[in-house]
N, C-alpha and C positions, 0 to 999 in steps of 0.2 A: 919614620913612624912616630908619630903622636899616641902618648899613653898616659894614663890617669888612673893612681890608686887611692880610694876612699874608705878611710877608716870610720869609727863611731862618732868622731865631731861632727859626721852630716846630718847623724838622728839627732844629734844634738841641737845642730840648726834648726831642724825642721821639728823636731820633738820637745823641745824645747828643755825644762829640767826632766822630764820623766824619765830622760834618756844619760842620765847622768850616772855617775857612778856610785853615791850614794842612793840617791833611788830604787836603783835597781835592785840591789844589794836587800835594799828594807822590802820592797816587794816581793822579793824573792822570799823573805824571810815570812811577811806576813800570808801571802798566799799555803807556802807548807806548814806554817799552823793553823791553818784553818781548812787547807784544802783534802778534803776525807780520800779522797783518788790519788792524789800525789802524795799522801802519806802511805799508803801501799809500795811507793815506790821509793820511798826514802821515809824510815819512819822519823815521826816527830823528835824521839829522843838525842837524834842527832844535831837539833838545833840549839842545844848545852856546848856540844861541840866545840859548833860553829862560833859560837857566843865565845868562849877560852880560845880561839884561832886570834879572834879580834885584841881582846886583849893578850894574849901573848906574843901582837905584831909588835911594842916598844921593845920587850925581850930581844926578840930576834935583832930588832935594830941598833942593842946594845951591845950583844957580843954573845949573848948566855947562852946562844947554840951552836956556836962556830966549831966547834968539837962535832957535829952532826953532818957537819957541810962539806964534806969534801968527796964531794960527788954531786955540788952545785953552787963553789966558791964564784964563781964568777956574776951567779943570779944574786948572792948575797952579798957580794959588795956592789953590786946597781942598785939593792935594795935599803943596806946602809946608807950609801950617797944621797937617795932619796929620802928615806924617812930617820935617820942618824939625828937631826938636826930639828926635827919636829916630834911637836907633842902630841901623840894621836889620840885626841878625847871624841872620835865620831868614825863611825864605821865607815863611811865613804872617804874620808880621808887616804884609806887603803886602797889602790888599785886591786880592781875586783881577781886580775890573774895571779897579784903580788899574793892573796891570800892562798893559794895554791904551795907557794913554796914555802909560808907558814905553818900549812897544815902537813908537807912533807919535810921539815924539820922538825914537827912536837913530835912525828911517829916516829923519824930517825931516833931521836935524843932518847926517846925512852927505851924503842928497842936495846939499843946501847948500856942505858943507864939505870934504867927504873928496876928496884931492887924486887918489887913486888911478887909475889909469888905467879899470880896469873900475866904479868905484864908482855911476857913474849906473844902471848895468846890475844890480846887487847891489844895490842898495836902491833900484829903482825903484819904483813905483807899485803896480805889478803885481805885483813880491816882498812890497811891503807889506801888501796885501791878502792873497795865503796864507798868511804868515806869521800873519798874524790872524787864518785862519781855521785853520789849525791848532794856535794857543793857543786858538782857541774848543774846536777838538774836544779838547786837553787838558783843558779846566776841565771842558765837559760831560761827560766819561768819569768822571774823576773825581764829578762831582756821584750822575752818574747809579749809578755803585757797584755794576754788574754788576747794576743792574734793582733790588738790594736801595731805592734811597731810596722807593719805590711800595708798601715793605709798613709802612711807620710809622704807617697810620692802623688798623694793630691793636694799635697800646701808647695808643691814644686812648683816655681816661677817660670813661666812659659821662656823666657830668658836664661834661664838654669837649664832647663831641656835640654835648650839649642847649642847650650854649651856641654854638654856633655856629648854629645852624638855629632862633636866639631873632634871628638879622638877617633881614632884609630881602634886603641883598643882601651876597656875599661874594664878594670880590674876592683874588688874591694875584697875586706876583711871581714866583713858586715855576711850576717849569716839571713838576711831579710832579703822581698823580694822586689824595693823598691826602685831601684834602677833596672831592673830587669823590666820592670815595665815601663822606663819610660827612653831606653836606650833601645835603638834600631837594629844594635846587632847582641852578640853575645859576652851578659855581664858574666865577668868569670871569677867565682868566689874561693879566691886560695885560702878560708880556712873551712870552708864545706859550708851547705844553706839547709837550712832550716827545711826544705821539702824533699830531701835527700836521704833516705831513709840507710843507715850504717848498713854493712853491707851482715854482721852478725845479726841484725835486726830484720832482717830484709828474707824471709822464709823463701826466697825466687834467685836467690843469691849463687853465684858461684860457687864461694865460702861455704854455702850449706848445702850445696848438693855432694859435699865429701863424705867422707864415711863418718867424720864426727861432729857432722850436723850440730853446731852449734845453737840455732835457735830452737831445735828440738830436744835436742839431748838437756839443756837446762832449763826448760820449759819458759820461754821466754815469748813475752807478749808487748802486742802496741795496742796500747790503749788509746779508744778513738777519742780524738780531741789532744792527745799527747803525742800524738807521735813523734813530732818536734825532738823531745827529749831525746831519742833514739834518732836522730837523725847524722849526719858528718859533720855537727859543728863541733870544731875543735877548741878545747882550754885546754889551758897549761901553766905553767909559770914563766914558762919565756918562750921564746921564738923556738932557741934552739930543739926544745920535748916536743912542741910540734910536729917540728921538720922530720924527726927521727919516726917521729909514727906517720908521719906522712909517708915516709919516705919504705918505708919496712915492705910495703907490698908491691909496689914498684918494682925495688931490687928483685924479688921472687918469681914480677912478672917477666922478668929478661935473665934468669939464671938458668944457663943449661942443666940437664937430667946429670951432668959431669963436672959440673958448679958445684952442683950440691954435693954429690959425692966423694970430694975431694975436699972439702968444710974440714980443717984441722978438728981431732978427735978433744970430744967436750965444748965447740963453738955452738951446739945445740943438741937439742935433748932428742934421743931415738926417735921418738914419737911425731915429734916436728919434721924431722928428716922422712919419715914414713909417709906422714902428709902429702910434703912438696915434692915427693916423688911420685906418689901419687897424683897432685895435681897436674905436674908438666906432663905424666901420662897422658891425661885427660884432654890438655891442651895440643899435644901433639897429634891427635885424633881432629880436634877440633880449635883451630886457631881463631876462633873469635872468643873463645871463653878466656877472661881473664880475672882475677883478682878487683877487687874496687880500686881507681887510682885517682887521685887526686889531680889531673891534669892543670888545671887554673896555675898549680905553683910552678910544673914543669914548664909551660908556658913563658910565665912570668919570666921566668931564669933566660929565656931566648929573646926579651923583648930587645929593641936595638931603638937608637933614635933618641925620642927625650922621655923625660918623667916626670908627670907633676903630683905631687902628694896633698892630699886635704885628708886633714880628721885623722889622721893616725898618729899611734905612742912609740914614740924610740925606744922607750925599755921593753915594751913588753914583743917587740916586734924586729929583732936586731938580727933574724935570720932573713927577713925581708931587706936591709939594707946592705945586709952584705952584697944583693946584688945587686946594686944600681951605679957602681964604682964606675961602671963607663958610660954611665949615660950626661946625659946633659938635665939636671934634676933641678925642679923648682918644689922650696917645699914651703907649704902655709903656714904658719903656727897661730897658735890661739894668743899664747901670752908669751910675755920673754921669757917666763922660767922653760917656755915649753920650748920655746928659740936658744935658748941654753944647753937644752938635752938635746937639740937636734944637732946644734955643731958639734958636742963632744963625741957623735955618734956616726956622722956624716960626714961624707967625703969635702976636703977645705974649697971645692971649686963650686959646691950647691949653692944656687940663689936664695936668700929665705924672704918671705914677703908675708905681711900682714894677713891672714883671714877674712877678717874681720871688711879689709878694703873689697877683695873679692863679692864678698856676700855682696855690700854697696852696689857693685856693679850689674850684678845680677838681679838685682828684686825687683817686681814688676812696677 
C-alpha cells in the first residue's frame, strides 16, 4: 500500500507566507483585538498574556523553569535543543505549538512558586486550561484566515492532483478542506478538521445526550461563522498530549461495564465512573452510539507498505513517528536544519530527499 502524510509545508507551498508560522501567530493576534465576536470568546485582556508567553520563551529556553517541568521534561529539552541556541527577538521564531508548553510552564512555576496572595487563584488549573483554549482560538483564527486557508486547493497543479490520488491512502495534520476536495477517496485528518464540530459542542452529540449534558449545562454556544473554533482540531505542545486526548474516548469506547468497575479505587473521580456506566448502559441498548473517536490516527497506526511525508515537524509531531518504524518511509524536508531534526527523530533506514525538487516536478 502506498500512503502519503501532509503537514502545513503544503499551505505553505500553495499559501505562500500567509501560511507561515509567524503570520499566523500575528493574525491571530490582530484579528482578537479587533474582532468584537471573538473577543466574547476570548476576551482581549488575554493578549498581555500572550504577549509575556512570547517573551518568556528565551526563559524557558535557559533553564529558569526547569523546576516546573517534570511532568514535561522531554517536551523541554526538544525545546531547549531548538530554541537554547537562538536569540528570539520575533514572534514567529517560536513554533506556534512550542508556545503551548510556554504558557503551561508560566502556570506551573507560579502555581509552585508565586508568593502572592491571590496566585493559586490566577494561575489555577482552571485559568490554565482557558488560557489554553484561548491561544488555541488565537492560532486557529489565525490559521483559519477568514475561511481563505480552504480555497488553496485551486492553485493545485493539475500534476499535483495526479500525484496525490497515485496513494492509496492520504492522510494529513492540516485541519482544512483542501485535498478533500481534490483527492478521489477519503482524506483522513489525524488531528480533526476544521468542519467537525467537538463532540461537547455538538448539542446532537452522544456526549450530551447524558445526564450531564455538557453543552447545556454550561450554556455553551456556536457562533455562526466560528464554529471552526469549536470544531476537533487538535493543539498541544507535542504529539504525545494529543495522542492522550485522542486517545481517552476511545479507551471508554471498548471498556466493559466490568472495566470500569474494577478501575483501582481513586484512578477516577465517582462521578466519571457514574457517567461511563451510564454511557455503556446506553450502549448496550444500542450499539451504534459511541463516544466521538478519532479514527484517521487509529487508522494511521495499521497502515502497512510505504510512507511518504511532505510538510511535516518532527518536534511537534513525534507521536506520529513512532509509527512508521516498519514502514519503507520517504521523507521531504524543506531545509537541512529541518533534515537534521528529521534524522535525530527518525528511523536510520528513512530516505530524505529535497522538497523543494518535488515541487519542480510537479508544477504545471
Amino acid at each position: 500500500m502506498k500512503n502519503v502524510l501532509f503537514g502545513n509545508g503544503l499551505n505553505m507551498k500553495f499559501g505562500g507566507n500567509e501560511y507561515r508560522n509567524g503570520e499566523i501567530l500575528q493574525r491571530g493576534f490582530d484579528i482578537l483585538s479587533q474582532d468584537k465576536t471573538m473577543q466574547i470568546l476570548c476576551p482581549p485582556e488575554t493578549l498581555e498574556f500572550f504577549n509575556k508567553m512570547y517573551e518568556s520563551a528565551s526563559d524557558v529556553a535557559n533553564g529558569l523553569y526547569d523546576d516546573a517541568a517534570d511532568d514535561c521534561e522531554s517536551e523541554l529539552h526538544h525545546f531547549k535543543i531548538n530554541y537554547g541556541q537562538k536569540s528570539i527577538d520575533d514572534i514567529g521564531q517560536v513554533g506556534m505549538e512550542d508556545y503551548f508548553l510556554v504558557l503551561h510552564l508560566m502556570f506551573r512555576w507560579n502555581r509552585k512558586y508565586n508568593s502572592m496572595e491571590d496566585a493559586k487563584k490566577i494561575f489555577s488549573i482552571e485559568q490554565e486550561r482557558m488560557a489554553t483554549e484561548c491561544f488555541r482560538d488565537l492560532c486557529l483564527v489565525g490559521i483559519y484566515n477568514l475561511g481563505n486557508i480552504n480555497n488553496l486547493s485551486k492553485r493545485y497543479s493539475k500534476e499535483f492532483i495526479s500525484y496525490i490520488n497515485d496513494f492509496d491512502n492520504v492522510f494529513t495534520t492540516n485541519y482544512d478542506l483542501n485535498l478533500d476536495e481534490v483527492y478521489n477517496g477519503t482524506v483522513q485528518h489525524i488531528h480533526g478538521q476544521f468542519n467537525i464540530l467537538d463532540q461537547l459542542y455538538d448539542p446532537h452529540s452522544f456526549r450530551n445526550s447524558l445526564s450531564d449534558d455538557q453543552f447545556r449545562t454550561h450554556n455553551l454556544k456556536n457562533i455562526p461563522g466560528y464554529e471552526y473554533l469549536h470544531s476537533t482540531a487538535l493543539m498541544n505542545y507535542s504529539g504525545k498530549s494529543k495522542f492522550n486526548y485522542m486517545m481517552n474516548e476511545h479507551r471508554l469506547n471498548n471498556l466493559s461495564m466490568e472495566d470500569i468497575l474494577a478501575l483501582p479505587a481513586g484512578s477516577a473521580k465517582e462521578s466519571e465512573i457514574k457517567l461511563a456506566l451510564e454511557a455503556k448502559e446506553r450502549m448496550k441498548k444500542d450499539s451504534s452510539l459511541r463516544f466521538q473517536e478519532y479514527d484517521a490516527y487509529e487508522n494511521f497506526k495499521k497502515i502497512s507498505g510505504s510512507l511518504t511525508i511532505i510538510g511535516l515537524s518532527p518536534e511537534n509531531d513525534n507521536h506520529i513517528f513512532d509509527q512508521v518504524n516498519k514502514l519503507n518511509t520517504i521523507f521531504y524536508y524543506y531545509s537541512d536544519e529541518d533534515k537534521i531534526s528529521a534524522e535525530n527523530t527518525m528511523k536510520k533506514s528513512t530516505s530524505f530527499k529535497k522538497v523543494s525538487d518535488l515541487w519542480k516536478k510537479l508544477e504545471s
